[in-house]
BABALO-287753 format. One line per 4 residues: number of its first residue (from 0); their letters; for each residue x, y, z of C-alpha. Coordinates in nm, 3 decimals. Example, Ala and Ser with C-alpha at 12.3 -4.5 7.8 and 13.67 -1.06 7.14 Angstrom:
REM BABALO-287753
0) AS) 1.230:-0.450:0.780 | 1.367:-0.106:0.714
***
This chain:
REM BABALO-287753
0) XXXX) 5.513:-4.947:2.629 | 5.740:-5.226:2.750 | 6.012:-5.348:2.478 | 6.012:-5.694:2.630
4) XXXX) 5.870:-5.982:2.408 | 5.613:-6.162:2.742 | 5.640:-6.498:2.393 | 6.027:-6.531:2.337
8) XXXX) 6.117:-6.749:2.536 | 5.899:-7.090:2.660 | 5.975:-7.301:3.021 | 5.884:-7.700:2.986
12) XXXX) 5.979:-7.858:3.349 | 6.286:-8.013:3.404 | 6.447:-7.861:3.067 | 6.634:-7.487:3.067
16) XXXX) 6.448:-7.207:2.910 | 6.461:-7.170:2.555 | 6.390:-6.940:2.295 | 6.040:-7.030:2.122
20) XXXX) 5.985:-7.142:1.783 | 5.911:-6.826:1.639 | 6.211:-6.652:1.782 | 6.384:-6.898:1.704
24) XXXX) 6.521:-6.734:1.414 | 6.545:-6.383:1.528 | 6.868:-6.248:1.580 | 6.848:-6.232:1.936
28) XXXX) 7.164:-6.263:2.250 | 7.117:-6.642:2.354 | 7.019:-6.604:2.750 | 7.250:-6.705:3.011
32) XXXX) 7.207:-7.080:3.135 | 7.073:-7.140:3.445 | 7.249:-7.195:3.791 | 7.133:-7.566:3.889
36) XXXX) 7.072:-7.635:4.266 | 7.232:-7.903:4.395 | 6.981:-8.164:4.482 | 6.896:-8.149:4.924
40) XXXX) 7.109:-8.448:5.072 | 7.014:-8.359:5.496 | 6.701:-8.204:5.640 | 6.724:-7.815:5.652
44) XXXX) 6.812:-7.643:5.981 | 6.544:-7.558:6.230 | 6.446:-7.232:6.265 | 6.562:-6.998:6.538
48) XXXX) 6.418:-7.038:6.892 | 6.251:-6.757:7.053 | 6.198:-6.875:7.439 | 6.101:-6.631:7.748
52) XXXX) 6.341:-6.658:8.074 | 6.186:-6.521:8.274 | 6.383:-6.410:8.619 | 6.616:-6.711:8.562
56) XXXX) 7.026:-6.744:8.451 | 7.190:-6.726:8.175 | 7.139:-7.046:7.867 | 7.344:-7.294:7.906
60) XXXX) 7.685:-7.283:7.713 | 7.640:-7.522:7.396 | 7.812:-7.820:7.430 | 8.196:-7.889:7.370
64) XXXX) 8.315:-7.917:7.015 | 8.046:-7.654:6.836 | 8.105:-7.261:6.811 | 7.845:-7.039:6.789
68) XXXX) 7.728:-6.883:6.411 | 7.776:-6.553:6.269 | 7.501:-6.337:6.445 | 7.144:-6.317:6.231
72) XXXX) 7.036:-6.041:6.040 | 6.755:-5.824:6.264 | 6.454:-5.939:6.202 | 6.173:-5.703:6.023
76) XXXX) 6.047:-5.629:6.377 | 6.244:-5.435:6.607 | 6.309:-5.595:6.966 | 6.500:-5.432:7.279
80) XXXX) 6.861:-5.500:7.319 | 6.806:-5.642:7.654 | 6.515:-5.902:7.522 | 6.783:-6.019:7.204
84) XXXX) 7.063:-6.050:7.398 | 6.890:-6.290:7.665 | 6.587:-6.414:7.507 | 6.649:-6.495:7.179
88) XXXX) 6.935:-6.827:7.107 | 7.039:-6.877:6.722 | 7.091:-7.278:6.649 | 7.448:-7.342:6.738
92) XXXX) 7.677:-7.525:6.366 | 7.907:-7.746:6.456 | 8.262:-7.787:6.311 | 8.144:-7.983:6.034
96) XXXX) 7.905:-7.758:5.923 | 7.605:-7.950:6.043 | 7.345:-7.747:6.235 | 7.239:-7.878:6.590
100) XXXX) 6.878:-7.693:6.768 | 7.028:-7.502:7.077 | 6.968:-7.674:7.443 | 6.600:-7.568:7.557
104) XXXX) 6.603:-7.353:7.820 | 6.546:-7.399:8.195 | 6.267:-7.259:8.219 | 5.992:-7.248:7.967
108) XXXX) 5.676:-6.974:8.005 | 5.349:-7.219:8.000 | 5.008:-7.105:8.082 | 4.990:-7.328:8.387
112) XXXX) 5.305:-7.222:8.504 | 5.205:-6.877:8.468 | 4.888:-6.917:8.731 | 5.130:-7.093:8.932
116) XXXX) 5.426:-6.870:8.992 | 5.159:-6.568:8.983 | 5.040:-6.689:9.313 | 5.308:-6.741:9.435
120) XXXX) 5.425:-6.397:9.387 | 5.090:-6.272:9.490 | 5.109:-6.453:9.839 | 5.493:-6.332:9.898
124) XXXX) 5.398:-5.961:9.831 | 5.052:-6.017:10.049 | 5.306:-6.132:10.347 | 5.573:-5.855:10.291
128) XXXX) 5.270:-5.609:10.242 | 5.116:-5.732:10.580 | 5.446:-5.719:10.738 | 5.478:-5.353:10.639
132) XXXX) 5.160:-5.219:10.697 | 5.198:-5.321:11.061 | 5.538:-5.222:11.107 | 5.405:-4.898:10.938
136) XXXX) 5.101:-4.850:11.196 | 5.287:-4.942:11.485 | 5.664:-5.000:11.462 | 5.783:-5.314:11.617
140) XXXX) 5.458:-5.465:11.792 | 5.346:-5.760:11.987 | 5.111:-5.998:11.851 | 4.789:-5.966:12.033
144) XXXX) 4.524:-6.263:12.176 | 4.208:-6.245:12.356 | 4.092:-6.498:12.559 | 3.800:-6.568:12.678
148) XXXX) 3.691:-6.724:13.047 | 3.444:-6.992:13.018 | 3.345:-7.273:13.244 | 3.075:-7.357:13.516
152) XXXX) 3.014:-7.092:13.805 | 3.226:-7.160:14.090 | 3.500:-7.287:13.922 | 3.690:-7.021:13.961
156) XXXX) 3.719:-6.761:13.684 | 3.748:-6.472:13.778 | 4.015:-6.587:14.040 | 4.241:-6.652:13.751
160) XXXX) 4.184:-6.412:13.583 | 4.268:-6.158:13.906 | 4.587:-6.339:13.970 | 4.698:-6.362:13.596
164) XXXX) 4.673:-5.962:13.598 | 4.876:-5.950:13.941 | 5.135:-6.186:13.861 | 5.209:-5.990:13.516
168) XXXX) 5.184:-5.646:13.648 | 4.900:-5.529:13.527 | 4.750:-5.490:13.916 | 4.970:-5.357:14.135
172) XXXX) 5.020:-5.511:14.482 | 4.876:-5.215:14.681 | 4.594:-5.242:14.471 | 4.525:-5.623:14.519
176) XXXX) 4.601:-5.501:14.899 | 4.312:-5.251:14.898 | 4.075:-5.572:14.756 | 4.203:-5.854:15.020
180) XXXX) 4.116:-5.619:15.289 | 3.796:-5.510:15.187 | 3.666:-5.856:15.071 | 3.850:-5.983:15.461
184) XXXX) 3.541:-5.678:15.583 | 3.281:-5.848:15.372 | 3.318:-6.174:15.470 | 3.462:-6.317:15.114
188) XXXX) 3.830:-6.339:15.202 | 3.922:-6.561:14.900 | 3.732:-6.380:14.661 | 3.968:-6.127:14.660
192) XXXX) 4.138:-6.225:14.343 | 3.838:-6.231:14.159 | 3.724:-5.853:14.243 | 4.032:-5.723:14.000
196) XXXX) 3.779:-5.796:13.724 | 3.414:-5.805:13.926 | 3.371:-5.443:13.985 | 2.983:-5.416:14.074
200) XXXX) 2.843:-5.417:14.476 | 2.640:-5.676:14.315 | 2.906:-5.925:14.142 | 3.146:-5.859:14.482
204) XXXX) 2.892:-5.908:14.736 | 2.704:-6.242:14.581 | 3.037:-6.365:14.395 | 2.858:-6.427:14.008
208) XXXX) 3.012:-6.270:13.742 | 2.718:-6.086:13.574 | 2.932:-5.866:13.250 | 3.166:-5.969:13.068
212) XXXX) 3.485:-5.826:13.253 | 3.775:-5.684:13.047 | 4.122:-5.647:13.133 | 4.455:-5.637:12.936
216) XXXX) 4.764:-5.819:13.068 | 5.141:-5.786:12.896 | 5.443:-6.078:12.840 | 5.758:-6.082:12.712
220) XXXX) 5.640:-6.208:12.388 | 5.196:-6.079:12.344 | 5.000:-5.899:12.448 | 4.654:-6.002:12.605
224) XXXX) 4.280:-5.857:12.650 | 4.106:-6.093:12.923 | 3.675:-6.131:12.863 | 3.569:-6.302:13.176
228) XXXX) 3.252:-6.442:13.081 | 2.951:-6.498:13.353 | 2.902:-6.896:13.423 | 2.552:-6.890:13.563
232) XXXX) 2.325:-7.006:13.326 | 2.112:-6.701:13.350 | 2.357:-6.501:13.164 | 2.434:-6.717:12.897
236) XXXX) 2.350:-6.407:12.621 | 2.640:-6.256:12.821 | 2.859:-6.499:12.788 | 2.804:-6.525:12.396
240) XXXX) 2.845:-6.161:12.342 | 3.201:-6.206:12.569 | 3.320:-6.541:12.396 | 3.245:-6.364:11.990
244) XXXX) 3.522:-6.101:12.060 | 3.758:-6.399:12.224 | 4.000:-6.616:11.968 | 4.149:-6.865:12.247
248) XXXX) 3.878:-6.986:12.519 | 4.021:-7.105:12.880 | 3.754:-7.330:12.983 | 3.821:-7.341:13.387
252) XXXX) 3.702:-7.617:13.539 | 3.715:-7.720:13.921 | 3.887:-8.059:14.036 | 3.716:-8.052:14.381
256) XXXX) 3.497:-8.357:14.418 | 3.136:-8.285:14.343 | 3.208:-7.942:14.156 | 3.310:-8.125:13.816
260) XXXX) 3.055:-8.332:13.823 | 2.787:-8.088:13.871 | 2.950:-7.885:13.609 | 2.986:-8.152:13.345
264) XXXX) 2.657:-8.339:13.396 | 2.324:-8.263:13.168 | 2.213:-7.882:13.232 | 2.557:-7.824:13.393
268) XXXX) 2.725:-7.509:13.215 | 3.102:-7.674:13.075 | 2.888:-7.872:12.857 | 2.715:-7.542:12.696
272) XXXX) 3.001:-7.352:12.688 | 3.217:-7.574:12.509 | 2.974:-7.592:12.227 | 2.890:-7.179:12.223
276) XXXX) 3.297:-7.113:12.220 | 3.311:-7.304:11.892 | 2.959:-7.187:11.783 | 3.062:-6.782:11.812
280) XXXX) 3.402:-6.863:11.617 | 3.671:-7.021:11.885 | 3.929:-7.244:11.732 | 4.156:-7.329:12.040
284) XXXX) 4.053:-7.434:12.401 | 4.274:-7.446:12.700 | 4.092:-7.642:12.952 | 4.274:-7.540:13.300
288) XXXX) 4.184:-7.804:13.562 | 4.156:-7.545:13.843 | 4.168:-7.650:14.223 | 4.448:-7.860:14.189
292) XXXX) 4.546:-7.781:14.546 | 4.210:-7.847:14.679 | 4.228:-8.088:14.997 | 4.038:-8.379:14.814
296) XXXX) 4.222:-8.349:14.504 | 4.611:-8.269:14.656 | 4.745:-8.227:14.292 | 4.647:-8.640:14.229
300) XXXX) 4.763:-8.726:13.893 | 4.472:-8.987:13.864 | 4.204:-8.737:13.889 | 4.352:-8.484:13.683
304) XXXX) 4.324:-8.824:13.416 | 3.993:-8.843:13.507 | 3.858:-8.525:13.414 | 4.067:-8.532:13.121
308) XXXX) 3.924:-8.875:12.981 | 3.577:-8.744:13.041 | 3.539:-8.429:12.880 | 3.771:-8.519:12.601
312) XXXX) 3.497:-8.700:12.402 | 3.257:-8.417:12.457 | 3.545:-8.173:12.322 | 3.551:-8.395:12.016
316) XXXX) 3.163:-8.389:11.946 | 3.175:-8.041:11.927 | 3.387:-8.002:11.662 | 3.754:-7.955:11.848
320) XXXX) 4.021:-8.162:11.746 | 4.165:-8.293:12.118 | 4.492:-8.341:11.964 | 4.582:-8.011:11.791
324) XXXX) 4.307:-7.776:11.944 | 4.302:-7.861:12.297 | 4.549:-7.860:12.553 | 4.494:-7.963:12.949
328) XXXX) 4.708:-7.764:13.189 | 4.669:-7.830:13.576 | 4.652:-7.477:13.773 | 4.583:-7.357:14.112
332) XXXX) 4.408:-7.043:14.082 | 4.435:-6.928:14.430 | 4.768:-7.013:14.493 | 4.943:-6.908:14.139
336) XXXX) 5.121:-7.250:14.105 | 5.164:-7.323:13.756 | 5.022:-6.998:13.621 | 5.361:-6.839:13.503
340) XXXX) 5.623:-7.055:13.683 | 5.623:-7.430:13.644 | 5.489:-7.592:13.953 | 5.763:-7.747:14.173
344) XXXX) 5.842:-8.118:14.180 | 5.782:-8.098:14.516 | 5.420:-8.042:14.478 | 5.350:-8.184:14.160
348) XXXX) 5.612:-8.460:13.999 | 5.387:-8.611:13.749 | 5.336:-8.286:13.561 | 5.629:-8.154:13.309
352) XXXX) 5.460:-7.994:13.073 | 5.438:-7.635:13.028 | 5.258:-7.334:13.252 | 4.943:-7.191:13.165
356) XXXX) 5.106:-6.856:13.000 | 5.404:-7.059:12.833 | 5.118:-7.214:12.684 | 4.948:-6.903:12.563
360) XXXX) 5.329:-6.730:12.437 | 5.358:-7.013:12.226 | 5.039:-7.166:12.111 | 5.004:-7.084:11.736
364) XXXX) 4.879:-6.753:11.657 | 4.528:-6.715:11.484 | 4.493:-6.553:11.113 | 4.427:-6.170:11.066
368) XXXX) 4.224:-6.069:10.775 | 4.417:-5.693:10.773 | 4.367:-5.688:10.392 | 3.994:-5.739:10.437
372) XXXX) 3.740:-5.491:10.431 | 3.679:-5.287:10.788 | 3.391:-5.447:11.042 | 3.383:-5.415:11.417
376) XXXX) 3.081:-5.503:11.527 | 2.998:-5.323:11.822 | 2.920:-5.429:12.203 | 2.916:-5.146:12.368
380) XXXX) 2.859:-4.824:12.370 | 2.811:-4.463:12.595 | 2.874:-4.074:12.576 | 3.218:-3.952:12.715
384) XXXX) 3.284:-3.615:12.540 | 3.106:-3.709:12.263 | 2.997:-4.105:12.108 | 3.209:-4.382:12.235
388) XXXX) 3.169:-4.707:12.065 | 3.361:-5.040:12.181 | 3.453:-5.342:11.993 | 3.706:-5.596:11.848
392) XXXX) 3.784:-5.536:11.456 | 3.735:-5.851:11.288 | 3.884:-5.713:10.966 | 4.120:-5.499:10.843
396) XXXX) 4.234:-5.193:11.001 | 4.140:-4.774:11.071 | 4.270:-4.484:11.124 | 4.205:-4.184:11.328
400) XXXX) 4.023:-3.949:11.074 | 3.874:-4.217:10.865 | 3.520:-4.178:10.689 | 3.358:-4.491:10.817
404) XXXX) 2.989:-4.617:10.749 | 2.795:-4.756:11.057 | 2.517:-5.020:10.964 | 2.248:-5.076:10.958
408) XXXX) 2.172:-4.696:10.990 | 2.412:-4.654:10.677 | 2.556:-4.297:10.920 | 2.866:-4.186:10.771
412) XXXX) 3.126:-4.093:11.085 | 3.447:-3.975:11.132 | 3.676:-4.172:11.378 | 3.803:-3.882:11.579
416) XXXX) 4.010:-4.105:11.833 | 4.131:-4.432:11.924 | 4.184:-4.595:12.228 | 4.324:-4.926:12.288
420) XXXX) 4.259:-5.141:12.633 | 4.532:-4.909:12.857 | 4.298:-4.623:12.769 | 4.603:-4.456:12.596
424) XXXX) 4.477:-4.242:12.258 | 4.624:-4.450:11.936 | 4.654:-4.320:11.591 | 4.541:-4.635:11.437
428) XXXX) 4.456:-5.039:11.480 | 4.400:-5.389:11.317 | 4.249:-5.689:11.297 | 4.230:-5.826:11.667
432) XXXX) 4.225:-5.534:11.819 | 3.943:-5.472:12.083 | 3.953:-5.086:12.112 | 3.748:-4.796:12.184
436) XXXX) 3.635:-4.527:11.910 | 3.507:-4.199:11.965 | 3.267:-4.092:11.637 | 3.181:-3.808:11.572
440) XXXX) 2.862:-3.733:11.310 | 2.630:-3.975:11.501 | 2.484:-4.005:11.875 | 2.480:-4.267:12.116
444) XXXX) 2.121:-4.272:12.123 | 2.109:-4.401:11.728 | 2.341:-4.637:11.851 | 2.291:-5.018:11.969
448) XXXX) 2.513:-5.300:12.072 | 2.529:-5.584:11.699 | 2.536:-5.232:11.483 | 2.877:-5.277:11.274
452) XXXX) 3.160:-5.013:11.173 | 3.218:-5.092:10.856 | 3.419:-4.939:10.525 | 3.234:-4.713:10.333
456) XXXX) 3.383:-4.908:9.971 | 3.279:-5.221:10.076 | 3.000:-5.211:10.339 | 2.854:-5.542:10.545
460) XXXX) 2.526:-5.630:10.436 | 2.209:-5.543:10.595 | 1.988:-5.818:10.540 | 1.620:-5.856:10.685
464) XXXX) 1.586:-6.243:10.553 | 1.877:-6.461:10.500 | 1.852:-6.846:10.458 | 2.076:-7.076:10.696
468) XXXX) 2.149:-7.471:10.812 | 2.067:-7.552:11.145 | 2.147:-7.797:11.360 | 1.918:-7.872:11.617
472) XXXX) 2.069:-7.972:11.955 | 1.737:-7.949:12.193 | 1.382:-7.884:12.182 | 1.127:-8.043:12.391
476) XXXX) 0.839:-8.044:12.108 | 0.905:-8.008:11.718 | 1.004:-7.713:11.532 | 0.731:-7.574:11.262
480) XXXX) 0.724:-7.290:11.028 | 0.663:-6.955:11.234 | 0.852:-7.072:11.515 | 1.037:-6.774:11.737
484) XXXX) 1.348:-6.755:11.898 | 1.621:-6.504:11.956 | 1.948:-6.510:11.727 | 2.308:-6.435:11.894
488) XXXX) 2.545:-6.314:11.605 | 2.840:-6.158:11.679 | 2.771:-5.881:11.945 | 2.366:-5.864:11.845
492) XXXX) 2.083:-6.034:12.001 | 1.792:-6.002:11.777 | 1.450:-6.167:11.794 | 1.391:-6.407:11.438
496) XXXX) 1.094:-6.593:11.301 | 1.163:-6.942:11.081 | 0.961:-6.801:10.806 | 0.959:-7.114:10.641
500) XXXX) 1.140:-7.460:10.684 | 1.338:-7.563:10.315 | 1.500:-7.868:10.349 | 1.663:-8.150:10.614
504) XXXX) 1.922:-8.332:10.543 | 1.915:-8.695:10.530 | 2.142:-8.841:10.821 | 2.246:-9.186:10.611
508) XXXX) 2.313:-9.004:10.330 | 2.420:-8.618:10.407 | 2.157:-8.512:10.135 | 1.931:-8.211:10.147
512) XXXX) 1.570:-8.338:10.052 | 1.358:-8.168:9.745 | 1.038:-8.117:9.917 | 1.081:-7.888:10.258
516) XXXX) 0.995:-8.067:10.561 | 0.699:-7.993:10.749 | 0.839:-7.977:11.111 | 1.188:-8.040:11.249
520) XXXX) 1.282:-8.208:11.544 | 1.605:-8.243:11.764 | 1.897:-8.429:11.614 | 1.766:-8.282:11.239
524) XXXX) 2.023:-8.037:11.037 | 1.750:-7.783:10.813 | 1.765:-7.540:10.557 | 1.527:-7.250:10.645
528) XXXX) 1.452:-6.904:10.540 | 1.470:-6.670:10.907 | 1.341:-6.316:10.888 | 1.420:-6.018:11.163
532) XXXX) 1.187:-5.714:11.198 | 1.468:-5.490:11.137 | 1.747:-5.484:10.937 | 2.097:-5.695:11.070
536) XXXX) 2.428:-5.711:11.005 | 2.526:-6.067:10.823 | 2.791:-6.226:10.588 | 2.770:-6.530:10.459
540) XXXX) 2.986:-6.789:10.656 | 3.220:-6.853:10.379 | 3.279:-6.476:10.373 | 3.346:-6.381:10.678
544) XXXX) 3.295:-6.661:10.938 | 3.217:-6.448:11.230 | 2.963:-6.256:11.069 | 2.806:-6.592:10.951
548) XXXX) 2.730:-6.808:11.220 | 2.493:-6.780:11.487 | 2.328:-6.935:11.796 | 1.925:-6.980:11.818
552) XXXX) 1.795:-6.960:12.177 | 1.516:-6.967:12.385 | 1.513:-6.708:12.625 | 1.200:-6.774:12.811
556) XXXX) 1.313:-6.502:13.142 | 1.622:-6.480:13.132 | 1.698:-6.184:12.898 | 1.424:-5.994:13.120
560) XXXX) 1.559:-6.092:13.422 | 1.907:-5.946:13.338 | 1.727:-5.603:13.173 | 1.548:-5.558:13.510
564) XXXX) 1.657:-5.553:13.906 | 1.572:-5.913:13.937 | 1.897:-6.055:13.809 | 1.978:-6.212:14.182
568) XXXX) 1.575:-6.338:14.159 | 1.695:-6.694:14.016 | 1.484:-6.648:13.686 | 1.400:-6.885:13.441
572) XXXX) 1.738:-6.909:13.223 | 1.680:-6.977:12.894 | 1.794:-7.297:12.655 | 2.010:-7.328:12.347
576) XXXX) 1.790:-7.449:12.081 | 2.031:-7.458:11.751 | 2.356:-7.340:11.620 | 2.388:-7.230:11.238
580) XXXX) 2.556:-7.099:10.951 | 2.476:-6.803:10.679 | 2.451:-6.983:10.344 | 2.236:-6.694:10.100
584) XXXX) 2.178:-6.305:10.186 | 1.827:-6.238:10.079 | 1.847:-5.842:9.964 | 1.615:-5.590:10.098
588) XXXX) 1.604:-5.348:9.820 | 1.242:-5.187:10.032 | 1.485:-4.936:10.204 | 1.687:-4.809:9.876
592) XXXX) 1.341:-4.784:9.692 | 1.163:-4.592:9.967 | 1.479:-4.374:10.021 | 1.495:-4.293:9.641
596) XXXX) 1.130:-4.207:9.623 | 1.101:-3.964:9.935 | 1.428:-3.763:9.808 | 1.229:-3.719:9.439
600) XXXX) 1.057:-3.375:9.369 | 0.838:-3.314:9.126 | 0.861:-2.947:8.995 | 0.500:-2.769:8.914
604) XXXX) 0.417:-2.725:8.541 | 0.531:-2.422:8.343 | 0.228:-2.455:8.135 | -0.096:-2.201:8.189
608) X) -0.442:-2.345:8.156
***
């Protein structure tokens, strides 16, 4: 047991210890009196400041007159040498022995800082990344455009495109040769130019541009893939399956007297094409006043104002900002003046702006979704030693050898090659790229033009309902539940049925009603619910833009006109009824159920009767 008495001594506040009355008068060593504190004159000195700096200089030096302490002893828990020596600042004493905090640092880790520098960083490594990954797939590359062709017939597309590709190189003069002296034989001597991208007897010998023509053209600074759209209005579903591959649109339109007009006026094609190009996903228009030379124009700088006053407004309806997304160049097709040289003074003094491909070299480029997952929807496709599919990638990038997943069919393939538009075999391409793949695991036969190459990860949905907002431009009568019409997406033309009509949207206010409407007319923006009879390819528009918006259309002849013999016949052509937006992907879960169902087996009973 413990010798030590717990009652010899007794402790009364304020007064020393002392031994207690009944050891009083024990013989007993009188304890040692205590050490008094001095009583606290200044408030005591802050404790140590721990602060992160991160990535920036050194503290501060204390300020003049104060040296720093003694260092502290470690604390309990152990921290790296690197993390004391920089992150960790004792409180500085000053010569008089009073303590003073230690300057706060520069830069002081916060929460909302933290978001803020993180994405930062996250957009500087996304550039670098970008920058590598295409310096990794192709070295030092151009940046590539394609343009689309778009404008009234006759106003002369196809001629500029034909002389853009001779005047760059890409047809050779003995080539363009060969074409002016067979179209002198046919009796179309100026529609020589044009026959560089109208191959068919059909498109030469009645001069209307039928398919969308491709080409590829080279500068000093991009590279180019030409779509020359057709401008008759019977092959308007051509021209939207050109213009959704294009991301500048040249809308070519003739100065001759009479030829604007007829264009521009109600039922004339500029009109229509100005709102498709921004429907299908254009953001830039380069309206070339064509014709310039023409006899009753003679390069006048008042008509040139003319046109340019007239369709401006239109421009503007249609969603184009005339001051940042559209630019008016004056051009003469036929001649080449002010194509890639400036046009002389001489001819034209007014004009000092900049040619038609200075325009293009330095027009700002269009964003690339490379880190996105893969889609190329695609518009073509034939057998040529095995599947060939063709497309433009709108998002991210393949390889040759790649897995891939082709929707709706949900094939797997294999890309076994890649061509780009000089037919030369590539190991690999990006976002903007229209190439050529050759698959192998499917055949072209379980192939159709709107089916979509996608990433196996992260597939594009295959959607048989899907709700939208539409915007009706025209429609002679009003538009009920059950109404019919065929849906241009991306490269697909699909027949859809407004299963039901969910709400309109009030024009004062901008409100969507709560009760659904019972019909909708022209001039009315709707919700409604659209179904397909087979699966599609869709995003929603905030996704992936091109994959989200569509055109609604009403055929009538015109898509059987172009499927038969009779496209010279002068069918019916069909109407643009509404443009529209993906807001909600309605799932179709019928497919994986049924799927899941035919692959189960039941195994027979082991039990006897």
């Amino acid at each position: 047991m413990s010798k030590l008495n717990a009652g010899a001594f007794e402790f009364v506040p304020g007064r020393p210890f002392s031994l207690t009355r009944q050891g009083a008068g024990q013989d007993s060593p009188q304890p040692p009196a205590p050490i008094e504190r001095p009583p606290q004159t200044e408030a005591p000195a802050p404790p140590p400041t721990i602060t992160l700096n991160i990535g920036a200089s050194k503290p501060p030096a204390p300020p003049a007159g104060t040296s720093a302490p003694p260092p502290a002893p470690p604390p309990s828990v152990p921290v790296p040498p690197s993390a004391a020596a920089g992150a960790v600042s004792a409180p500085s004493v000053s010569a008089s022995g009073n303590s003073s905090p230690a300057p706060p640092s520069n830069k002081v880790f916060t929460t909302a800082k933290s978001k803020t520098d993180t994405s930062a960083i996250a957009r500087e490594v996304q550039a670098v990344a970008d920058q590598e990954v295409l310096k990794d797939l192709y070295g030092e590359i151009k940046e590539h455009l394609n343009i689309v062709f778009v404008g009234h017939v006759d106003a002369g597309k196809s001629t500029l495109g034909g002389n853009l590709l001779y005047i760059t190189g890409a047809v050779d003069k003995r080539t363009m040769e060969k074409y002016e002296r067979e179209a002198k034989e046919a009796g179309r001597e100026t529609w020589y130019l044009s026959w560089a991208l109208d191959s068919t007897p059909q498109e030469r010998s009645k001069g209307k541009t039928v398919e969308v023509g491709r080409a590829y053209f080279e500068t000093t600074n991009r590279r180019y893939t030409v779509l020359d759209a057709p401008g008759h209005k019977t092959y308007v579903p051509s021209m939207i399956s050109g213009a959704a591959q294009a991301d500048v649109a040249l809308l070519v339109i003739s100065a001759r007297k009479g030829e604007f007009e007829t264009g521009f006026e109600k039922g004339g094609q500029t009109r229509e094409h100005i709102m498709l190009v921004k429907t299908v996903g254009v953001s830039k228009i380069v309206a070339v006043i064509n014709k310039m030379d023409d006899p009753t124009v003679g390069w006048d700088q008042a008509r040139f104002n003319e046109i340019k006053e007239k369709i401006t407004p239109f421009i503007r309806a249609a969603g184009f900002n005339p001051k940042t997304d559209v630019t008016f160049i004056p051009v003469s097709a036929f001649t080449g003046l002010n194509l890639k040289d400036r046009v002389p003074k001489s001819t034209c003094s007014w004009w000092s702006g900049p040619s038609l491909l200075e325009q293009l070299d330095h027009m700002p480029m269009v964003d690339r979704q490379l880190n996105g997952p893969l889609m190329m929807p695609v518009s073509e496709k034939y057998k040529d030693m095995g599947t060939i599919v063709v497309g433009k990638i709108e998002s991210g990038h393949m390889r040759k050898g790649d897995s891939l997943l082709l929707m709706p069919n949900r094939d797997v393939v294999e890309v076994s090659a890649i061509y780009n538009e000089l037919e030369a075999e590539i190991s690999s391409a990006i976002c903007g790229d229209n190439v050529r793949v050759r698959l192998r695991g499917v055949e072209d036969e379980d192939i159709s033009p709107g089916f979509v190459l996608t990433s196996l990860k992260n597939p594009v949905h295959a959607v048989r309902q899907f709700e939208a907002q539409l915007a009706i431009l025209e429609h002679k009568s009003i538009i009920c539940a059950g109404y019919s019409a065929v849906m241009h997406v991306h490269t697909l033309a699909e027949e859809v049925t407004l299963s039901a009509l969910l709400h309109y949207f009030d024009k004062a206010t901008g409100r969507k009603s709560r009760k659904p409407p019972q019909f909708a007319k022209r001039g009315q923006k709707i919700v409604a619910l659209i179904e397909t009879a087979l699966p599609v390819c869709l995003e929603r528009f905030v996704d992936h833009p091109q994959l989200g918006r569509f055109t609604l259309r009403d055929e009538g002849m015109s898509a059987l006109a172009v499927a038969s013999d009779l496209m010279f016949e002068n069918p019916i052509p069909g109407r643009t009824i509404a443009i529209g937006k993906i807001t909600k992907l309605v799932d179709d879960h019928i497919d994986d159920i049924t799927e899941g169902v035919s692959n189960v087996t039941v195994a027979p009973s082991d039990h006897s009767a």
